[in-house]
Steps between C-alpha positions, in 0.01 A plus 500: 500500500396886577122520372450819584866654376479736252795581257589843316698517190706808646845637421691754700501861421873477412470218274211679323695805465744347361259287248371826437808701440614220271209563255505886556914408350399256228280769293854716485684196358524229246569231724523407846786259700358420809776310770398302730463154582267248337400368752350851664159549436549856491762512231272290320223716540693805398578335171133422503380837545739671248405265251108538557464875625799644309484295212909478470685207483661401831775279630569339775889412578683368809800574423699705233621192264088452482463826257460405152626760253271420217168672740714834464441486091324843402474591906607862528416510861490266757331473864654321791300402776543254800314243766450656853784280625753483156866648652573843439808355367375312203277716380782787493701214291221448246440866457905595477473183218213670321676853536818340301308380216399871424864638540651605186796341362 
């Protein structure tokens, strides 16, 4: 329909930050949770580039009841991340979660 459009596979600088930030995180940890929706292509892309460029697992949960305790076996430290548009609120949740695990009895 538009010959003469031409389309470039661009990302914001804040998103790329962010994708980069994530990676710059995963070499410090054994694994990384990423929340976000699944439907966001750029929570999907941050579990992409973790994966890839910081060769860590990654995760990517919507919610808290989404974490699966058996990817913590023989983690000693893990990253949290989040999607450009994930609430403040959840991610706070999954990290206050992750934080309780490690408390001692």
């Amino acid at each position: 329909r538009f010959p003469q459009a031409e389309v470039y596979n661009e990302i914001c600088r804040a998103t790329q930050e962010r994708q980069e930030a994530a990676v710059e995180a995963a070499r410090e940890v054994d694994l990384v949770i990423v929340v976000g929706s699944p439907r966001s292509s750029n929570s999907l892309r941050l579990v992409e580039v973790v994966k890839k460029l910081g060769h860590k697992p990654a995760y990517l949960v919507d919610d808290l009841e989404e974490l699966d305790i058996e990817w913590f076996k023989g983690a000693k430290k893990v990253g949290v991340t989040s999607g450009a548009s994930t609430p403040t609120q959840l991610t706070r949740r999954v990290v206050e979660y992750l934080e309780a695990l490690e408390a001692p009895p």
